[in-house]
C-alpha positions as CSV (number, residue, x, y, z in Angstrom):
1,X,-27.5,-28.7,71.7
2,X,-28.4,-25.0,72.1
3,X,-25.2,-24.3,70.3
4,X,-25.7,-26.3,67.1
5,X,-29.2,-25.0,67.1
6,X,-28.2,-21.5,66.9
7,X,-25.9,-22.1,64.4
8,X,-28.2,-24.0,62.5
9,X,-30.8,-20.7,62.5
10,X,-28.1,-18.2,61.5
11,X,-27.2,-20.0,58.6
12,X,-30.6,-20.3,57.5
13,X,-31.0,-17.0,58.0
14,X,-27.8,-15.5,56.5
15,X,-27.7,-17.9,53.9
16,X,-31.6,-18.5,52.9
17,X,-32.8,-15.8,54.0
18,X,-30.7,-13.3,52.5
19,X,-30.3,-15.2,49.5
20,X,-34.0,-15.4,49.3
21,X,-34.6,-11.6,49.7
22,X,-32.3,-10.5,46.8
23,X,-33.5,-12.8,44.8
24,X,-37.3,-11.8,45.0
25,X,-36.1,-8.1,45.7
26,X,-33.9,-8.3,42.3
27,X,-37.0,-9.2,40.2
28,X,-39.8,-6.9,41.8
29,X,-37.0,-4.1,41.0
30,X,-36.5,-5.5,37.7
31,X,-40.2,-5.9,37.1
32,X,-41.4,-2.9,38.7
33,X,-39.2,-0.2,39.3
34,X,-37.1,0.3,42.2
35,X,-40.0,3.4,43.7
36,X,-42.5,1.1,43.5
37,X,-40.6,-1.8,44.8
38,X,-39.9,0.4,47.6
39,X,-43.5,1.4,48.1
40,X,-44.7,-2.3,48.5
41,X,-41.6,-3.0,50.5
42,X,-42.4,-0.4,53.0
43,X,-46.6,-1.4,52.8
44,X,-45.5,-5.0,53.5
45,X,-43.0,-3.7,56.2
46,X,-46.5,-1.9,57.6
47,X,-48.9,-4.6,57.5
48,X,-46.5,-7.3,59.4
49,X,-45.5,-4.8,62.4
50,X,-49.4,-4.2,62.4
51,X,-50.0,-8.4,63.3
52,X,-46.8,-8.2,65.3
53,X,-48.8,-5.3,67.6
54,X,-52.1,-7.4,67.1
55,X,-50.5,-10.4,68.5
56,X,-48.6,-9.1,71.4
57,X,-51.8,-7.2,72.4
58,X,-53.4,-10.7,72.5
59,X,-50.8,-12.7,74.3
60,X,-50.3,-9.5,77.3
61,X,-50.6,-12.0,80.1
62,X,-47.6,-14.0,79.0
63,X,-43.5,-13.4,78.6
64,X,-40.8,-15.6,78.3
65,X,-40.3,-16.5,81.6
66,X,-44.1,-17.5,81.8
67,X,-45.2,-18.5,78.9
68,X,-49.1,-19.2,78.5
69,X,-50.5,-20.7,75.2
70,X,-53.0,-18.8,73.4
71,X,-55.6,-21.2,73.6
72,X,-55.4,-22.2,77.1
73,X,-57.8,-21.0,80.2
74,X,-56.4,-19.2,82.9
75,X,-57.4,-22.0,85.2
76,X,-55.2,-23.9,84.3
77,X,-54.5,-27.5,81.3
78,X,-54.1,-31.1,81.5
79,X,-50.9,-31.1,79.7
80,X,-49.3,-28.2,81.6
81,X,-45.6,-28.7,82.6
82,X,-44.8,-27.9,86.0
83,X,-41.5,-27.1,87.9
84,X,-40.3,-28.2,91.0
């Protein structure tokens, strides 16, 4: 299952995605100018890695092996999944 998954993203993403990108890359450039293309590129580029920070600064207390949702108490949920 984890297998078909995968595959599933990557072609989303190599296909899509990619697709997607030259596509709306090709007519800011067209429209625009490549320099100024660039420049919103890179502002665009800034603004996401800012909420990338902003987010992982909010969600400190959790990881992958420990997830914790963001809206949850630290006492503890109802619907928590536990392990045995």
């Amino acid at each position: 299952m984890g297998a078909t998954i995968l595959m599933f993203l990557n072609a989303m993403y190599g296909g899509l995605g990619q697709s997607l990108g030259a596509i709306i890359g090709g007519r800011l450039q067209s429209k625009l100018g490549t320099v100024q293309t660039f420049i919103y590129s890179g502002c665009f580029d800034l603004v996401f890695v800012g909420v990338v920070i902003v987010y992982l600064s909010i969600r400190k207390s959790s990881n992958f092996r420990n997830p914790v949702p963001i809206g949850s108490s630290s006492s503890g949920s109802e619907g928590e999944l536990t392990t045995q």
